[in-house]
N, CA, C and O atoms as a GROMACS GRO file, in nm:
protein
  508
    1UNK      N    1   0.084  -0.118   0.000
    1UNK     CA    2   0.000   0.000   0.000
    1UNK      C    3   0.088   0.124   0.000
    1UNK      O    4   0.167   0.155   0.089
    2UNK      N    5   0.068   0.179  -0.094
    2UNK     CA    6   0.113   0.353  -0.114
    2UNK      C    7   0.110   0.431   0.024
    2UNK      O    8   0.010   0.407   0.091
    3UNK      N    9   0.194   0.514   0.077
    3UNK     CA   10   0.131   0.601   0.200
    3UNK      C   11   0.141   0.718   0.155
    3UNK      O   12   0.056   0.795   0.201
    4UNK      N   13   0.251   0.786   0.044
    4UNK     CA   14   0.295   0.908   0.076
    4UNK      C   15   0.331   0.881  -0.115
    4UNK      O   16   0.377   0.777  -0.163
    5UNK      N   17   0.301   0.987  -0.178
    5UNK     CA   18   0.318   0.994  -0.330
    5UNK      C   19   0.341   1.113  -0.360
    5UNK      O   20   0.245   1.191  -0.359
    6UNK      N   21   0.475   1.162  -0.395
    6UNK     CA   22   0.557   1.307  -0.425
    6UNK      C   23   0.558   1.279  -0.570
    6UNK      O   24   0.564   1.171  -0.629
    7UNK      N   25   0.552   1.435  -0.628
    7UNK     CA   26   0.671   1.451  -0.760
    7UNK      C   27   0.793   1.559  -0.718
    7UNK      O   28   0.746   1.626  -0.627
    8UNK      N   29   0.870   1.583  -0.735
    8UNK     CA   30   0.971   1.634  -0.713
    8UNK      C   31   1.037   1.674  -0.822
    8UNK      O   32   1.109   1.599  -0.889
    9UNK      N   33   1.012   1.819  -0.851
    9UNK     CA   34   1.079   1.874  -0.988
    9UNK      C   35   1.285   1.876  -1.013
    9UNK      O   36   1.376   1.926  -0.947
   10UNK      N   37   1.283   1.824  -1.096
   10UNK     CA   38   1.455   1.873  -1.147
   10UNK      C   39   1.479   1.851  -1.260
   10UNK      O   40   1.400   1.810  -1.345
   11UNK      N   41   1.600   1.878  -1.273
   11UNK     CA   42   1.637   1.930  -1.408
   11UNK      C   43   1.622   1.826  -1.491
   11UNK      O   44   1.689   1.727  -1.460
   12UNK      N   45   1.530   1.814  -1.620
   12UNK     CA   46   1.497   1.749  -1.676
   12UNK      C   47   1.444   1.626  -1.669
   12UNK      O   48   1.457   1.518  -1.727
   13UNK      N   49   1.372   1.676  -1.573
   13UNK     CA   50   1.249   1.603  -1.556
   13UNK      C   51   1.149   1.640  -1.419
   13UNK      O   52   1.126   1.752  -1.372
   14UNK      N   53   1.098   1.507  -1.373
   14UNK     CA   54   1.069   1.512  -1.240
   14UNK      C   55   1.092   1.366  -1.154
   14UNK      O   56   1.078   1.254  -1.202
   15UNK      N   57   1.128   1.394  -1.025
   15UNK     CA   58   1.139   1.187  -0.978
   15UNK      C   59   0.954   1.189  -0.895
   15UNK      O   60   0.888   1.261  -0.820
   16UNK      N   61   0.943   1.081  -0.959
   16UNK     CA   62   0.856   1.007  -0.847
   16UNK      C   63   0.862   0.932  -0.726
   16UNK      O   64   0.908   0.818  -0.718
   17UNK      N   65   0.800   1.015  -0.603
   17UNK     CA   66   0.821   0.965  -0.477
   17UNK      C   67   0.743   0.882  -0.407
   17UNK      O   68   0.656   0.937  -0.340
   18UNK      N   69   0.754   0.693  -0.403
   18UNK     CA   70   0.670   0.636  -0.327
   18UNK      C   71   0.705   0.663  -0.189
   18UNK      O   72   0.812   0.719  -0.166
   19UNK      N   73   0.629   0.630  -0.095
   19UNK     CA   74   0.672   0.570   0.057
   19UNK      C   75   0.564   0.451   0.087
   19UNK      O   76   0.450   0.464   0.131
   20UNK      N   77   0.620   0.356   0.058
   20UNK     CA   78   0.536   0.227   0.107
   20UNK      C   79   0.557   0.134   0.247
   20UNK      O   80   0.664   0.102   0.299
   21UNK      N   81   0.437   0.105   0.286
   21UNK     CA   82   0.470   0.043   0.435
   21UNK      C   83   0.470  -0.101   0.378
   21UNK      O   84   0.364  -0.138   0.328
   22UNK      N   85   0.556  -0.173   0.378
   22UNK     CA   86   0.595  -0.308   0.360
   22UNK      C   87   0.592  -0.393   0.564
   22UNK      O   88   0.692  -0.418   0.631
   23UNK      N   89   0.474  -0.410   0.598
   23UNK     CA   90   0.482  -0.459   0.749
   23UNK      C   91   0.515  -0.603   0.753
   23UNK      O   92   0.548  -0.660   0.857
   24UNK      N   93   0.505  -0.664   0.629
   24UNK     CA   94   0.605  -0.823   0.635
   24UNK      C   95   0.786  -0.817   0.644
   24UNK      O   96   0.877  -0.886   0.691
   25UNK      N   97   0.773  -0.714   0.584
   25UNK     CA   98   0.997  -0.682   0.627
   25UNK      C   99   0.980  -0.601   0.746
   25UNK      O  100   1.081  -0.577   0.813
   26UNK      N  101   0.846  -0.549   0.789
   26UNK     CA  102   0.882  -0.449   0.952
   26UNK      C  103   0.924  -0.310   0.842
   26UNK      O  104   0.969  -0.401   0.772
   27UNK      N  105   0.938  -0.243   0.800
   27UNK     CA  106   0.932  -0.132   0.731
   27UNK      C  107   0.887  -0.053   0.652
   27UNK      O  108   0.803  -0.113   0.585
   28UNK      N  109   0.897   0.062   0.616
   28UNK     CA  110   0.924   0.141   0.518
   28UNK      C  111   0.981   0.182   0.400
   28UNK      O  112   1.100   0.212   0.414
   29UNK      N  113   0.934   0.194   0.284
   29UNK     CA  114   1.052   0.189   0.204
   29UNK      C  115   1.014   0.296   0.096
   29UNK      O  116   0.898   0.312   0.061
   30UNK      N  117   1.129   0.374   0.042
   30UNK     CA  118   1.074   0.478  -0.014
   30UNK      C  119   1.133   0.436  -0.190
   30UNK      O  120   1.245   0.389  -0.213
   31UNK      N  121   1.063   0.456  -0.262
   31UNK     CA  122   1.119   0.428  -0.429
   31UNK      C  123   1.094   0.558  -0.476
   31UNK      O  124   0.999   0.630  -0.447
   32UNK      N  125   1.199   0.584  -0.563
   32UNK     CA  126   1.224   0.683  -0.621
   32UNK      C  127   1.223   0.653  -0.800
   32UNK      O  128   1.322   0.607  -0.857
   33UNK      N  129   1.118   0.682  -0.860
   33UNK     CA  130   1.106   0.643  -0.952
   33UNK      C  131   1.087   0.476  -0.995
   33UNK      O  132   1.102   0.444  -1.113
   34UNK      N  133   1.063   0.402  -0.920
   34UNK     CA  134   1.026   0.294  -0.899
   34UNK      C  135   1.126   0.204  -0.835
   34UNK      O  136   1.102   0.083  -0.836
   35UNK      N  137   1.253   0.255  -0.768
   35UNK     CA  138   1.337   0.173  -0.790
   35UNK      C  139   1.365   0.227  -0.636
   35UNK      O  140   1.371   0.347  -0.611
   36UNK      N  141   1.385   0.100  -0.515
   36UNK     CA  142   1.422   0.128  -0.417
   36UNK      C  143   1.542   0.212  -0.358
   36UNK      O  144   1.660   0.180  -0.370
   37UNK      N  145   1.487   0.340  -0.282
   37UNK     CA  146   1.601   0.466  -0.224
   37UNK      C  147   1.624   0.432  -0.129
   37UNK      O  148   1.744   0.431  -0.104
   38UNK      N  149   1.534   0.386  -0.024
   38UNK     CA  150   1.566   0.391   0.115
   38UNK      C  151   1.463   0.321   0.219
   38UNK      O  152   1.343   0.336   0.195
   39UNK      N  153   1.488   0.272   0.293
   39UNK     CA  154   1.368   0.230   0.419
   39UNK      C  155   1.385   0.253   0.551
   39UNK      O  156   1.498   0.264   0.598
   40UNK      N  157   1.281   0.262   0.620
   40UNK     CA  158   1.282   0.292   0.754
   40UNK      C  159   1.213   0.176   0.836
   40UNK      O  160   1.093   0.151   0.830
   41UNK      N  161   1.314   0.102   0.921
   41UNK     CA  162   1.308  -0.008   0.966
   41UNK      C  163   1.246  -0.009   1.110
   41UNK      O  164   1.287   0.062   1.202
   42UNK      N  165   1.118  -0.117   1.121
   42UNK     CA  166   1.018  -0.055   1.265
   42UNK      C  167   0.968  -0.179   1.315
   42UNK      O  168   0.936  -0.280   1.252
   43UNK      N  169   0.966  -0.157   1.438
   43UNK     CA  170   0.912  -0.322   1.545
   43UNK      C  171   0.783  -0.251   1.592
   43UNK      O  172   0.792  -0.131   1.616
   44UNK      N  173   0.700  -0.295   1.602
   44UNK     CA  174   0.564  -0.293   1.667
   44UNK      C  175   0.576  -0.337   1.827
   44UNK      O  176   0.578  -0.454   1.864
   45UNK      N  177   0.583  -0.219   1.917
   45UNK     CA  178   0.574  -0.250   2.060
   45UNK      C  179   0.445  -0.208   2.118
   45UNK      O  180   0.409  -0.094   2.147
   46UNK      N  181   0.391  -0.305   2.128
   46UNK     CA  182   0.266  -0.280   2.217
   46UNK      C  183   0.160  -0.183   2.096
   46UNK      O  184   0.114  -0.213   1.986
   47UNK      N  185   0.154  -0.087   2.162
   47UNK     CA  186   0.075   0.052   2.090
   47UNK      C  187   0.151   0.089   2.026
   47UNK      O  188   0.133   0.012   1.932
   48UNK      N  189   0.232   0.152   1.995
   48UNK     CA  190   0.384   0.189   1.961
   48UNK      C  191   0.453   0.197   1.881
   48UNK      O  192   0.549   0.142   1.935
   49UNK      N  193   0.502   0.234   1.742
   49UNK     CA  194   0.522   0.198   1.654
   49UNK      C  195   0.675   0.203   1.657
   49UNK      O  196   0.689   0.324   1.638
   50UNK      N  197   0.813   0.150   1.669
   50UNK     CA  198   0.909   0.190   1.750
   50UNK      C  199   0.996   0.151   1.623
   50UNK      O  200   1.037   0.041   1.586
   51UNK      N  201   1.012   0.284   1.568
   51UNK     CA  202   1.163   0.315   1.485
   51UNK      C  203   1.263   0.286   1.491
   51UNK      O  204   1.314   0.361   1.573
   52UNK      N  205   1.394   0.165   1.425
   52UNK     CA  206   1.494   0.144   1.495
   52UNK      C  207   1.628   0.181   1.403
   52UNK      O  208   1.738   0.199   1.456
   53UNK      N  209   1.606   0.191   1.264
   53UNK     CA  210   1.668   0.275   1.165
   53UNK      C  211   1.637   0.294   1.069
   53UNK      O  212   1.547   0.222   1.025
   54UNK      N  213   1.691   0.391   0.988
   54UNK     CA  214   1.632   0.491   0.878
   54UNK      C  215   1.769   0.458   0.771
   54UNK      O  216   1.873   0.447   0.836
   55UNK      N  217   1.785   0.441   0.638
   55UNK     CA  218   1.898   0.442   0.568
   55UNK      C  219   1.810   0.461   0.418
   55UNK      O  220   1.704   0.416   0.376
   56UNK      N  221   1.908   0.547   0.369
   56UNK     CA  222   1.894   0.585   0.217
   56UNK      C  223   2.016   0.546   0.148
   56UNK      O  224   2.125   0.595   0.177
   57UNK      N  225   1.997   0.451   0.050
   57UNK     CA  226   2.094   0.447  -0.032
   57UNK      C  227   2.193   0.552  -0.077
   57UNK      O  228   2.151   0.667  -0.084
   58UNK      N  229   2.380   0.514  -0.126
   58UNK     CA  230   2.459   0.637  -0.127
   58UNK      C  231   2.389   0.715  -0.269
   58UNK      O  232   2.359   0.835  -0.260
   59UNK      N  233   2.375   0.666  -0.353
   59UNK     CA  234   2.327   0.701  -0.465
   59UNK      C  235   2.263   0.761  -0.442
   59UNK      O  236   2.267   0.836  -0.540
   60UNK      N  237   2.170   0.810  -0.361
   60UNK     CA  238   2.046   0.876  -0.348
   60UNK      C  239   2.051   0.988  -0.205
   60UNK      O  240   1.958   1.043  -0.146
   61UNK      N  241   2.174   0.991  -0.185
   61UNK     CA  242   2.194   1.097  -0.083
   61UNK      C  243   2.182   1.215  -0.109
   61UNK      O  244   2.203   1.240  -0.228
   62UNK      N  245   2.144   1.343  -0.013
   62UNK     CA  246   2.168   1.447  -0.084
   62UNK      C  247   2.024   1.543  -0.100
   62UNK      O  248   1.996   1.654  -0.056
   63UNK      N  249   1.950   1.448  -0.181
   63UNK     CA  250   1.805   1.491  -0.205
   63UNK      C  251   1.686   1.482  -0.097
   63UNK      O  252   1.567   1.455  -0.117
   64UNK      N  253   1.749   1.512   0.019
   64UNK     CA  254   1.613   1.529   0.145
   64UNK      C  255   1.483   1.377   0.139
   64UNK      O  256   1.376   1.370   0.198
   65UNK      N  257   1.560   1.251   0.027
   65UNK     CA  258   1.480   1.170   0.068
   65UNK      C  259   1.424   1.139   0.198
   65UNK      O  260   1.311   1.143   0.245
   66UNK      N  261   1.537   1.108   0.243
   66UNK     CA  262   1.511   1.067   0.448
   66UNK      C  263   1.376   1.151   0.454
   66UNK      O  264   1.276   1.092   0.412
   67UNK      N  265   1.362   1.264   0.494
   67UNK     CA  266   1.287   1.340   0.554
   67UNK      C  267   1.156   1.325   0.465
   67UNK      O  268   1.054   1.317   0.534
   68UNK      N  269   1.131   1.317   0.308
   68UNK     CA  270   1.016   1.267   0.311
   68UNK      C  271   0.973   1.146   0.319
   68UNK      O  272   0.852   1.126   0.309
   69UNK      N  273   1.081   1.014   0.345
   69UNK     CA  274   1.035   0.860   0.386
   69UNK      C  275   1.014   0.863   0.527
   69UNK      O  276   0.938   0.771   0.556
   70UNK      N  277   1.043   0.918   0.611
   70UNK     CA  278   1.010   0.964   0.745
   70UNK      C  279   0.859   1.044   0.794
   70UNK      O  280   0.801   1.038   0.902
   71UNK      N  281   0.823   1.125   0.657
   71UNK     CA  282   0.742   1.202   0.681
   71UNK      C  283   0.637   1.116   0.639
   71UNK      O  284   0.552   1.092   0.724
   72UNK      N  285   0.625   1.066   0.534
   72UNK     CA  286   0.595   0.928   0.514
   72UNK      C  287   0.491   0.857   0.582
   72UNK      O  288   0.369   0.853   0.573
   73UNK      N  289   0.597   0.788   0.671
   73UNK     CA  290   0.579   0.682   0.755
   73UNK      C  291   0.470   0.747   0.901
   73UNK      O  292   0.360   0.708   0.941
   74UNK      N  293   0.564   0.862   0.952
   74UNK     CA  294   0.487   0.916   1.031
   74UNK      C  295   0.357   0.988   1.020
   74UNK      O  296   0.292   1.031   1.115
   75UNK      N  297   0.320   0.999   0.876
   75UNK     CA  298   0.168   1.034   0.825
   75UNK      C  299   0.048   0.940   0.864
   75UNK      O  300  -0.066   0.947   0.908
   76UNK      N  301   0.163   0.828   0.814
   76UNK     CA  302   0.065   0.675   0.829
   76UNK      C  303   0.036   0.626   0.925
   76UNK      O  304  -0.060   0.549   0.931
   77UNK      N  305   0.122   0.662   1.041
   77UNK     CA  306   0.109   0.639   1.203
   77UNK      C  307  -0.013   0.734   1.237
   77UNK      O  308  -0.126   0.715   1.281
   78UNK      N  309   0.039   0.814   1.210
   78UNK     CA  310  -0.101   0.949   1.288
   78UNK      C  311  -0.223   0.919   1.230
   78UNK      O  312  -0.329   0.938   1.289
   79UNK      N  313  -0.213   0.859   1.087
   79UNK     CA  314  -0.350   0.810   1.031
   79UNK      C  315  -0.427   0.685   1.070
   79UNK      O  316  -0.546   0.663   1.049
   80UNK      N  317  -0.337   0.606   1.131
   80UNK     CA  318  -0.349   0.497   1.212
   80UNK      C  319  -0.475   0.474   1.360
   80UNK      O  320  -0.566   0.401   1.401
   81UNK      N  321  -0.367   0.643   1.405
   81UNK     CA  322  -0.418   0.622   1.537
   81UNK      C  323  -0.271   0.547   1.639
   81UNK      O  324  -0.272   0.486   1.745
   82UNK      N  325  -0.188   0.577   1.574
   82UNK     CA  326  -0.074   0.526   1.638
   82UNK      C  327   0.017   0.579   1.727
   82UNK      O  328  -0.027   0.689   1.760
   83UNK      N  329   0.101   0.563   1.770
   83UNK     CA  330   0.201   0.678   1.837
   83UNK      C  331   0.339   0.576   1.847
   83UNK      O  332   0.352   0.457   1.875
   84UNK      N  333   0.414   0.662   1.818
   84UNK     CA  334   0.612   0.654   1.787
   84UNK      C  335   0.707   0.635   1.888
   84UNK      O  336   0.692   0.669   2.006
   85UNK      N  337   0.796   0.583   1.844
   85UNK     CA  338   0.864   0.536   1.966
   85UNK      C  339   1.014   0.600   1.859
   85UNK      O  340   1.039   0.522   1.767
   86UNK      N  341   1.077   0.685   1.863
   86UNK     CA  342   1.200   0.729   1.780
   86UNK      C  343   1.312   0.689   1.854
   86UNK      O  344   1.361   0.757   1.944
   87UNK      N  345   1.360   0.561   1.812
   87UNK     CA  346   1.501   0.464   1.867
   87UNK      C  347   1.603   0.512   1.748
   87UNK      O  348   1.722   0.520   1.775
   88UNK      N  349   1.549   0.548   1.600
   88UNK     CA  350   1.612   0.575   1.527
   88UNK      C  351   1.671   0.759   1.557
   88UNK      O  352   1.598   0.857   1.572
   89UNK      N  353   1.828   0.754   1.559
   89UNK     CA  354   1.821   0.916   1.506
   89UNK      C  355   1.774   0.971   1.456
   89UNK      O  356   1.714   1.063   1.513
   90UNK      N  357   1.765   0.959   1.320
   90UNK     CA  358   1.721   1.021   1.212
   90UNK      C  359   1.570   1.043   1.235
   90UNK      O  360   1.514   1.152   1.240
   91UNK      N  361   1.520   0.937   1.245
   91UNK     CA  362   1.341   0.962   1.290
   91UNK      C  363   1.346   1.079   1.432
   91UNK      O  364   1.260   1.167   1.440
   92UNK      N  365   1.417   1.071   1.500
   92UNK     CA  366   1.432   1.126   1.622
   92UNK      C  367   1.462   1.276   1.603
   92UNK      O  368   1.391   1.357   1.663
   93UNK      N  369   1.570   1.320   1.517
   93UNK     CA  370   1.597   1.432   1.476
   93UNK      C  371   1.481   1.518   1.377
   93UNK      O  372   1.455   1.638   1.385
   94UNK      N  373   1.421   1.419   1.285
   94UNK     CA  374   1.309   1.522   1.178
   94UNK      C  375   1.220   1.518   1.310
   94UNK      O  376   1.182   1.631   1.341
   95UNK      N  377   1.181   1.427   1.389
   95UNK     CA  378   1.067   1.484   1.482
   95UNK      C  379   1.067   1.620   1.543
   95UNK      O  380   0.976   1.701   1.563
   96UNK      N  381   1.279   1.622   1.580
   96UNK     CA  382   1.289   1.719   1.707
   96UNK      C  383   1.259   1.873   1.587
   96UNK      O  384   1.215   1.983   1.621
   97UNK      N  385   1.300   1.828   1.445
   97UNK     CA  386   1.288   1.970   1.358
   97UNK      C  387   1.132   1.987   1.341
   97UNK      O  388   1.088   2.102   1.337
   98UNK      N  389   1.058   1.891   1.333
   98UNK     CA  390   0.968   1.923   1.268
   98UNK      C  391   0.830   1.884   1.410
   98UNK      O  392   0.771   1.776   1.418
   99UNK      N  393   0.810   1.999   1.499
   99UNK     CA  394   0.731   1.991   1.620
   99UNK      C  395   0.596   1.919   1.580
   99UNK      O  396   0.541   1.846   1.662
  100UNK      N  397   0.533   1.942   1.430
  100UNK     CA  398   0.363   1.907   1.442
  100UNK      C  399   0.372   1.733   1.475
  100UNK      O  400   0.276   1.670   1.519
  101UNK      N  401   0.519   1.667   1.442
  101UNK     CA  402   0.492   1.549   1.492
  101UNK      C  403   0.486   1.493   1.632
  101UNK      O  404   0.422   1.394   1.670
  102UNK      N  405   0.564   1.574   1.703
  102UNK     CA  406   0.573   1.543   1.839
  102UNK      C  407   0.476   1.477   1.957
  102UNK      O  408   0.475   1.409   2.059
  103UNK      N  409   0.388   1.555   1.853
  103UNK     CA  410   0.252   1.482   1.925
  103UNK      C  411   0.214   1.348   1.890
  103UNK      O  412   0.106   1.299   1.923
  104UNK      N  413   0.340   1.260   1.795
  104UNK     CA  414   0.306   1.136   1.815
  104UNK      C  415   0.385   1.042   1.864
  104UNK      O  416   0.389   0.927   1.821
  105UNK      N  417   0.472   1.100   1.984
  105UNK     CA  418   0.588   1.031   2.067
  105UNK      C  419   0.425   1.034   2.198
  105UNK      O  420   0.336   1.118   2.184
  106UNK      N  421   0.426   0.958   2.277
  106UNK     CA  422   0.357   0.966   2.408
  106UNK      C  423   0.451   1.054   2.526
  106UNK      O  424   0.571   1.053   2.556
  107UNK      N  425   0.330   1.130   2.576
  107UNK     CA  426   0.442   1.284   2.642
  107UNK      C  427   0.525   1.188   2.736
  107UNK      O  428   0.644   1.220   2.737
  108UNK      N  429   0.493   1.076   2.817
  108UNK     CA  430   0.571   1.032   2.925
  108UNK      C  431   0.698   0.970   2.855
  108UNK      O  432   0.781   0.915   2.926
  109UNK      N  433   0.716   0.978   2.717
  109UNK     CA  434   0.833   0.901   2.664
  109UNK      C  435   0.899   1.019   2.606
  109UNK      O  436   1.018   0.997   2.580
  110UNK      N  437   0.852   1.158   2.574
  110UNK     CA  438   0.952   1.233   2.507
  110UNK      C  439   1.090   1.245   2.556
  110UNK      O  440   1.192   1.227   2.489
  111UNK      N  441   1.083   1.280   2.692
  111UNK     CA  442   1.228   1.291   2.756
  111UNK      C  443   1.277   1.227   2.774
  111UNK      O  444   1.347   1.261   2.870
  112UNK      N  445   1.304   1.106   2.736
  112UNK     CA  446   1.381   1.010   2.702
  112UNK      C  447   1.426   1.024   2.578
  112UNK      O  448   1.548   1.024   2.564
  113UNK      N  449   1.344   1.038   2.468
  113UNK     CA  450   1.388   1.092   2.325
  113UNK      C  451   1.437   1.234   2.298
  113UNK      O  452   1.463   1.279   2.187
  114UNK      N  453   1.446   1.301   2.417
  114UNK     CA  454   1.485   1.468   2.418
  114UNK      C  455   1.436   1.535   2.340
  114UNK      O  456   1.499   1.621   2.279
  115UNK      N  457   1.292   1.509   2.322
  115UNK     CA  458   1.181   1.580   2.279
  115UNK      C  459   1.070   1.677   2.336
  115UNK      O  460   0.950   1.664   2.312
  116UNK      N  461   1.137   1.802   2.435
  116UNK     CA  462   1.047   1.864   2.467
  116UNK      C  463   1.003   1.985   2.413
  116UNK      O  464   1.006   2.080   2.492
  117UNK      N  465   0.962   2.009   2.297
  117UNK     CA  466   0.956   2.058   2.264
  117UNK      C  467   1.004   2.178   2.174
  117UNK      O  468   0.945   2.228   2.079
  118UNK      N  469   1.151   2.218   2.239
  118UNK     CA  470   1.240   2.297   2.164
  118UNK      C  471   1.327   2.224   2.034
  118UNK      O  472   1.420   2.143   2.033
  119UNK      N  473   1.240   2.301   1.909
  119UNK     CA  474   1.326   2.258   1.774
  119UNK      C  475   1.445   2.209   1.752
  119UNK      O  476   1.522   2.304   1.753
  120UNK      N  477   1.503   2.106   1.730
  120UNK     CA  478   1.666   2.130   1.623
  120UNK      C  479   1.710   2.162   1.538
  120UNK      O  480   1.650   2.150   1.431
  121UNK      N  481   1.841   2.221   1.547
  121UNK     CA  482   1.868   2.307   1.443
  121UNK      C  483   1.846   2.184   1.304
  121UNK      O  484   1.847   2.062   1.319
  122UNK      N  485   1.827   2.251   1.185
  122UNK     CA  486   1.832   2.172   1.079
  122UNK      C  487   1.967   2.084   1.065
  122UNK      O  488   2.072   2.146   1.046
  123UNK      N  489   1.972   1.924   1.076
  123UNK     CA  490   2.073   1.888   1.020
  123UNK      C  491   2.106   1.792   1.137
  123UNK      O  492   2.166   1.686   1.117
  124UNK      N  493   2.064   1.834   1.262
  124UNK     CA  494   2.111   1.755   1.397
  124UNK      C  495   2.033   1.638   1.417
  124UNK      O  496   1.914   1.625   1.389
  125UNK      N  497   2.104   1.561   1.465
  125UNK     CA  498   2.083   1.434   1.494
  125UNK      C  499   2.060   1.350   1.635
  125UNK      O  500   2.053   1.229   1.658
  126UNK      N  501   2.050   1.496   1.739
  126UNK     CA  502   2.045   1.430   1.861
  126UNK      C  503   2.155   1.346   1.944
  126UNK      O  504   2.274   1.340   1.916
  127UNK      N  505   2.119   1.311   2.005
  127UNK     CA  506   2.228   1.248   2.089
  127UNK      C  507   2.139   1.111   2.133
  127UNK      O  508   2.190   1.025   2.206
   0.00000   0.00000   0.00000
């Protein structure tokens, strides 16, 4: 199932952006013009949807994939009815940049993920 469907303009042309939830491999996976970029790898705890890593192919670095296979994934959670568990950096960091998700970590678990609220700078990865 499709979650998340971009076009993304460049020079001579445009790429097409899947983000598909594949829940028989436990992930995410984003294709870029049909051809696998990247996935975001996830265990089901309890309620929980618990992120454990994020990787984009080298070929495909560069172009802010991550952040829309992330954005992605976490669409599909909130559409769910779900809530996040960010073990992954990378999931952990677009959360800490991007606040409207925050609200899908459970508040008694943010501070553990050093998610209270105050933004990261673009680019950080947390600790």
């Amino acid at each position: 199932m499709t979650v998340r469907r971009a076009v993304a303009a460049r020079a001579g042309g445009a790429d097409v952006i899947n983000v598909v939830n594949r829940p028989e491999l436990g992930r995410y996976q984003l294709c870029l013009d049909g051809e696998l970029a990247g996935y975001s790898a996830y265990e089901i705890h309890g309620a929980h949807v618990a992120f454990m890593h994020t990787q984009i192919e080298d070929r495909f670095a560069g172009r802010g994939l991550g952040d829309e296979l992330v954005a992605g994934a976490l669409d599909e959670v909130r559409a769910q009815g779900g809530s996040v568990l960010p073990y992954c950096p990378f999931v952990r960091s677009f959360i800490a940049r991007h606040p409207e998700y925050q609200d899908l970590v459970p508040p008694s678990r943010r501070a553990a993920f050093n998610l209270l609220g105050e933004p990261m700078p673009e680019g950080g990865v947390g600790t």
